[in-house]
N, C-alpha and C positions, 0 to 999 in steps of 0.2 A: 431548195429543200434542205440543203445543209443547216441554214440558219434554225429550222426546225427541228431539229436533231433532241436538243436538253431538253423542252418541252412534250414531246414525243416519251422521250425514255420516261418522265418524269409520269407522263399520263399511262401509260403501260405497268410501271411501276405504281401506282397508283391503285389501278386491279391485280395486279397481280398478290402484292405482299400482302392483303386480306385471306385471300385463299389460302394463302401455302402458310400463315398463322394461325389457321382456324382445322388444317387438316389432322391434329393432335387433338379435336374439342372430341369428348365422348361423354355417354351416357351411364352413370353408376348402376349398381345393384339395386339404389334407393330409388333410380329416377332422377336423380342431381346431374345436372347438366356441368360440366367442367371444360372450360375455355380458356386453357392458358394462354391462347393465343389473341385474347380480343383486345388488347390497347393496341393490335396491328390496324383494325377498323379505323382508329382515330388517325392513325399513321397515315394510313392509305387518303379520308379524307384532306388533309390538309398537302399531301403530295397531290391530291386531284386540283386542290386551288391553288398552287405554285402551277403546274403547268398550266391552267388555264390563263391564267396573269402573266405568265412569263410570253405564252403564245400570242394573247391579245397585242403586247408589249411588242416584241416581235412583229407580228404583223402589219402596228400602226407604225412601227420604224422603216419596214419595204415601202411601204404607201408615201411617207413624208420624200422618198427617195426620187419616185417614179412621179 
């Protein structure tokens, strides 16, 4: 399970930093949506396919072992 460890943080981090980028979004006086936080969204994507690549990666290297 150790081996799994960087793909893990990577996928928690992944949902997570969405969240806590988007908890400053608020609604003006006008109705204008204001999301300082949304290039975290993109952020968050491309951490979700680092750890999924990193894990498959991972995975097929315990397999070639056993």
């Amino acid at each position: 399970m150790k081996r799994f460890r960087f793909p893990l943080l990577l996928l928690g981090l992944s949902f997570a930093i969405p969240f806590i980028g988007n908890l400053s979004s608020y609604v003006d006086e006008y109705g204008m949506l204001h999301e300082p936080g949304f290039f975290t969204i993109i952020i968050g994507e491309i951490l979700f396919v680092i750890a999924i690549v990193s894990g498959v990666i991972t995975a097929l290297k315990l397999l070639k072992k056993h």
